[in-house]
N, C-alpha and C positions, 0 to 999 in steps of 0.2 A: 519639404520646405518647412523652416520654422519661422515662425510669424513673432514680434516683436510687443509685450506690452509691458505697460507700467504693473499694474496690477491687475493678476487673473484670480476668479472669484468661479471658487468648483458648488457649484451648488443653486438653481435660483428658485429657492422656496421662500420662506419669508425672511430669513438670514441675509440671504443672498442678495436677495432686494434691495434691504434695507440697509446693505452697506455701500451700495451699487449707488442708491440715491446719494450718500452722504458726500460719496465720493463725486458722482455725476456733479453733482449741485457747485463744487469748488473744480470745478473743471480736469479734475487728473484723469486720466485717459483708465478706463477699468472693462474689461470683458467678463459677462458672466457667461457660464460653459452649463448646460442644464439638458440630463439627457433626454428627459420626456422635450414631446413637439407642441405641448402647450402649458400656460402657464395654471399653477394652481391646480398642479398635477394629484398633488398626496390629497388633496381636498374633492378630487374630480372623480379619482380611479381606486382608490384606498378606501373610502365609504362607504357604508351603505345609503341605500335611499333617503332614510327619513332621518339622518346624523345631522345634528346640531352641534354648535360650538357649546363647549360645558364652560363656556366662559362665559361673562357678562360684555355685551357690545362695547359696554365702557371700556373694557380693559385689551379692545382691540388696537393695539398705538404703533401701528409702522409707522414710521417716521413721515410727514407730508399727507397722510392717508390715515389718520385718525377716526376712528369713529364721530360722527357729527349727525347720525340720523334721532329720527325720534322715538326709538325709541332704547333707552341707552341701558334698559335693564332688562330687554329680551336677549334672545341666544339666537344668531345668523343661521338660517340652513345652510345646509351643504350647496343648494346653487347660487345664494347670497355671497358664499365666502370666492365662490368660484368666480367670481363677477366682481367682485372688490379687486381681488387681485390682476382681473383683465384689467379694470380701467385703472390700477393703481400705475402697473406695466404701461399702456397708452399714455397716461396724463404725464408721468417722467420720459419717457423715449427711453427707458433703459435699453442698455446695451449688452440683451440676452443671445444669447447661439440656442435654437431647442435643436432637442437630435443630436448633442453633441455630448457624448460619456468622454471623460477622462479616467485613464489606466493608471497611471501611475506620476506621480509628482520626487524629483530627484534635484539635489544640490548642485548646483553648477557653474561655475567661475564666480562666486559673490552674488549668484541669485538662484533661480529654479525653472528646470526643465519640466516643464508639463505635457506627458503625450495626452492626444486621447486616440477615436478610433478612426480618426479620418485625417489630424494632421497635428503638428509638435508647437508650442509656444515658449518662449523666453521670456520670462517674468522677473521685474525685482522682486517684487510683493507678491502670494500666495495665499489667500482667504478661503479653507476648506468649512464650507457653508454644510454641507451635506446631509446635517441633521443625524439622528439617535437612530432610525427607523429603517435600517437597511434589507434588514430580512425575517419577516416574521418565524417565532419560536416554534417548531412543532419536535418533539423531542422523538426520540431513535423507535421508543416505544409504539408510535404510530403505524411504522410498518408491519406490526405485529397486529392492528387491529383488525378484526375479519373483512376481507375484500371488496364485501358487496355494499358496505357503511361508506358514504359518501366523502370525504374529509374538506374542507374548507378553511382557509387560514381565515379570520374576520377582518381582514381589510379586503378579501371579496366575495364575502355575505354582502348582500344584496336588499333581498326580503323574504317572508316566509314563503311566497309563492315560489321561489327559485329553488326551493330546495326540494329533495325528493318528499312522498308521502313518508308518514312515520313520524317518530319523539327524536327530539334532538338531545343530543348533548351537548353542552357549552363545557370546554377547559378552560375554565379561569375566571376569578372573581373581580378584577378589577372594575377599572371605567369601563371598558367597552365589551368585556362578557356577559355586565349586570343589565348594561343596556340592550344587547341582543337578546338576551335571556328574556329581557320585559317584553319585549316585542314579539317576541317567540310567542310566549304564551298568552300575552293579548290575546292573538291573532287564533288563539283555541287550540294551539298545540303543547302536546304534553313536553315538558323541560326536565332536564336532570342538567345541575348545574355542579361542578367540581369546583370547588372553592380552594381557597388559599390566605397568608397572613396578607389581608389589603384591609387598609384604615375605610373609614366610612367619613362622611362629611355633611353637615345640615346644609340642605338646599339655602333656606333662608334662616337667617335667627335674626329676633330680637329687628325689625322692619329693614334689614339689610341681607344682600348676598351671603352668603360665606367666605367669597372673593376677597369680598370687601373690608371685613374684619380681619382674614389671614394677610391681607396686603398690608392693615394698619398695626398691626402687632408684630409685623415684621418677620414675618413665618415665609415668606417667599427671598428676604434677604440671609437666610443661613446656609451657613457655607460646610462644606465636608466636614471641617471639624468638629462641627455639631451636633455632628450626626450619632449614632452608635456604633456603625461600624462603616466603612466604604465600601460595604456590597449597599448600604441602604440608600447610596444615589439612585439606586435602579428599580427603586421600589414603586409596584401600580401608583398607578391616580388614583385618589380615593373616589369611592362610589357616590355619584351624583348625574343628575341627568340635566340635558338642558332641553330635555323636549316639552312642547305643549306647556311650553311657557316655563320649563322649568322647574321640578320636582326633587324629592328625593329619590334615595333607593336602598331598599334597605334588606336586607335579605331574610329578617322576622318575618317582613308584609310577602316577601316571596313563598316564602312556606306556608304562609296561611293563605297566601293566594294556589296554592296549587305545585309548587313547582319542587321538584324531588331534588333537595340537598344534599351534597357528597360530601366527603373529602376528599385531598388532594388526589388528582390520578396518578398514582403510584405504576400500574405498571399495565400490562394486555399481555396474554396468551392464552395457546389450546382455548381461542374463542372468546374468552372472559376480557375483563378490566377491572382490575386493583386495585383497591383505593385506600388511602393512609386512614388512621383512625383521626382524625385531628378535625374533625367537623367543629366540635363545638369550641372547641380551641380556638379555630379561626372566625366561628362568630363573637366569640367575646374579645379576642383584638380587634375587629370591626366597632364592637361598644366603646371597647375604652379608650380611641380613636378620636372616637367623634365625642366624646366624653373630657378628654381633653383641647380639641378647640372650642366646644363652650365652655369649659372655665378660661382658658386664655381671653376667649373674648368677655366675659363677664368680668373676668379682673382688666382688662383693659377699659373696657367703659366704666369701672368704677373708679378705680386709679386715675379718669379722666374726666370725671363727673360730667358723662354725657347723658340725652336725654333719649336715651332706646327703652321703652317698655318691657319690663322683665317677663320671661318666656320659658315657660315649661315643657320640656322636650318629651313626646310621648314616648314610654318605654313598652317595648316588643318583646316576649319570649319563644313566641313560637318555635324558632327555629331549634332552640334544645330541647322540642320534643321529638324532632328528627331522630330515626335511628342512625346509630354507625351502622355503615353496611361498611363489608369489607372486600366485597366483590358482586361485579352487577353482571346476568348474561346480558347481553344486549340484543339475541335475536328474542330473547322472553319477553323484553323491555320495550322491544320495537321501534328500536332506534335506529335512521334511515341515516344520520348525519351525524358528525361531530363536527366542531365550529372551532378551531385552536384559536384561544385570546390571553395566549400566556405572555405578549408583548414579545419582542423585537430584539435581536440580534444587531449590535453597531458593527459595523467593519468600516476600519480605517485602512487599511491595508494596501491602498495605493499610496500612501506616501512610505516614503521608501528611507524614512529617518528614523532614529532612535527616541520618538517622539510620545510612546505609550506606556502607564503604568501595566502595573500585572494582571490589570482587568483589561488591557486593553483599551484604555481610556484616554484621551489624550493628557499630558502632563504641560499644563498652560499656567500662565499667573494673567488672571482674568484673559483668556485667549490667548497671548503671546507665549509662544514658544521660545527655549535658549536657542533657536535658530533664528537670526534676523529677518524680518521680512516675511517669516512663516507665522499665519495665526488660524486659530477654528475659533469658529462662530454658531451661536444657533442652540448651543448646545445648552442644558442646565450644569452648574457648577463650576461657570466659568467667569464669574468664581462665587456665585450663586445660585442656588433655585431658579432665579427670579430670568437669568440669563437665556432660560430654556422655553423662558414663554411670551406670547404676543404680548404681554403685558410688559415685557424686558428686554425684547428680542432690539428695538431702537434705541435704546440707553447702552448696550452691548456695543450695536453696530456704530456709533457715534464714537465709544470710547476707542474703537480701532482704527476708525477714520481719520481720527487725530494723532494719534503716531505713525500712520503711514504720511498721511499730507497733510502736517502739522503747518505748514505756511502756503499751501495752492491756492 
């Protein structure tokens, strides 16, 4: 049987929601389709234990469900965000399906056919919510690594007790390798971290977030064009942490804390793991990174004659005293684990249109597709940064709510 709606909405994360409500709110009739059975799924099952939001509360703004607690310059834990989104779901009645995957989305008489795994819809409207995060990266090389080495993708690391005895390795320098990496070796366990080109970012400068000055310099509203190239939409989060109230992270303070710097992991065999010479490479993009949003933001408050206290950012060299190594054994190393945090794989691949660049991306002016009625959401660069985040995800979901029910 195929069921009947105005607009079906594949996705209910914070996208999904937040177009759900727009729509909910002017009465058009809208079904969200969402395959986990509870909401606030990526925040729930995707984390680990002690993950905080690297955002500022402030800048948490679903539409209806704005931040309002006290304290609007801490970072939400993981069972905060988890509990926001219950009662954001309870206080709208939205009209979610959990348990319900959609397969495949197709053109059909002036609208779209939506299967999923248990029954078919007719849709005019099509809102693929679905988010960036489909399937975490772990590269071909991994099956090469020796048998008995644990492997864990980091959206299900846990905590240090979960993982076997022994050093870990962390693949990947981003947000969330830097933050396990810290955790890791908190907690007294030896780290080898493989790093890569990811910017770094000041926790706070100058008595404000970093949020806060890259939101007012307009660093979250650049659009592809601005970029250097269109592979650099997909590039890590820079390195910041929002735990324990919020810190930096810096991979100088790592190596002088203890924690064995690489380069990039290049390859594994006959036992081994390869690694690129580019160590110090990648920490001096990490420097010049964070190097340039404190001049952005210094010339912006000066340019604006405001009253931030001028602030001297400490400098770290440690990390070039690290050697290049070029190859690690790991049973010498006694490495019980690797932790893949080289981010995420999109697949779109259920809609069944000519609707993707050659990365695979989808090809929208601000979410609309040249297909009427078809739009993505949720996403950054659509047709900014800004679009990809809680801090934009409801200025996104508004503007598409108005050309589907521009008069309901």
């Amino acid at each position: 049987m195929t069921r009947r709606v105005q607009t079906l909405i594949v996705g209910g994360g914070q996208a999904g929601l937040a177009i759900s409500y727009y729509l909910s709110q002017q009465d058009h009739e809208n079904i969200v389709l969402e395959k986990a059975r509870q909401p606030g799924s990526a925040w729930r099952n995707d984390r680990w234990d002690s993950f905080t939001l690297n955002t500022p509360n402030w800048s948490f703004k679903m539409p209806g469900g704005e931040y309002a607690g006290a304290d609007p310059d801490g970072f939400m834990p993981r069972a905060e965000v988890v509990r926001t989104f219950e009662s954001y779901l309870d206080r709208y009645r939205l009209p979610v399906q959990f348990g319900v995957q959609a397969t495949s989305v197709e053109a059909s008489n002036g609208g779209y056919l939506v299967k999923t795994d248990s029954e078919s819809y007719k849709a005019k409207n099509v809102v693929i919510a679905t988010g960036l995060y489909q399937q975490a990266k772990i590269p071909d090389l991994g099956a090469r690594i020796p048998a008995d080495i644990v492997q864990i993708p980091a959206g299900k690391y846990r905590n240090p007790a979960a993982l076997p005895p022994g050093a870990v390795l962390v693949a990947g320098s981003a947000q969330t390798g830097c933050q396990i990496a810290e955790e890791l070796y908190r907690s007294g366990r030896t780290v080898y971290l493989c790093t890569g080109r990811c910017g770094r970012a000041p926790r706070r400068y100058r008595g404000r977030d970093a949020m806060y000055w890259l939101d007012r310099v307009g660093y979250f509203n650049r659009t592809p064009a601005q970029l250097p190239s269109l592979q650099a939409r997909f590039a890590g989060n820079p390195q910041l942490s929002g735990n324990d109230g919020g810190h930096d992270l810096n991979l100088h303070q790592f190596a002088r804390d203890g924690v064995r710097l690489l380069g990039r992991l290049a390859d594994a065999r006959d036992g081994k793991i390869y690694l690129a010479p580019d160590l110090h490479a990648n920490l001096a993009w990490a420097d010049q990174i964070e190097a340039n949003i404190v001049k952005m933001t210094d010339d912006y408050i000066a340019e604006n004659g405001l009253d931030a206290p001028a602030e001297t950012r400490p400098t770290l060299r440690d990390g070039f005293e690290s050697p290049i190594l070029s190859e690690l054994d790991p049973q010498d190393a006694g490495i019980g684990a690797v932790i893949w945090a080289m981010g995420h794989r999109f697949d779109f691949s259920l809609v069944r249109l000519p609707v993707l660049d050659e990365a695979n991306f989808p090809i929208t002016e601000g979410g609309a597709t040249r297909f009427p009625g078809l739009y993505f959401l949720g996403m950054p660069w659509m047709p900014s940064q800004r679009t990809g985040l809680l801090l934009g995800v409801g200025e996104a979901a508004a503007r598409i709510a108005g050309w589907i029910a521009p008069g309901d």
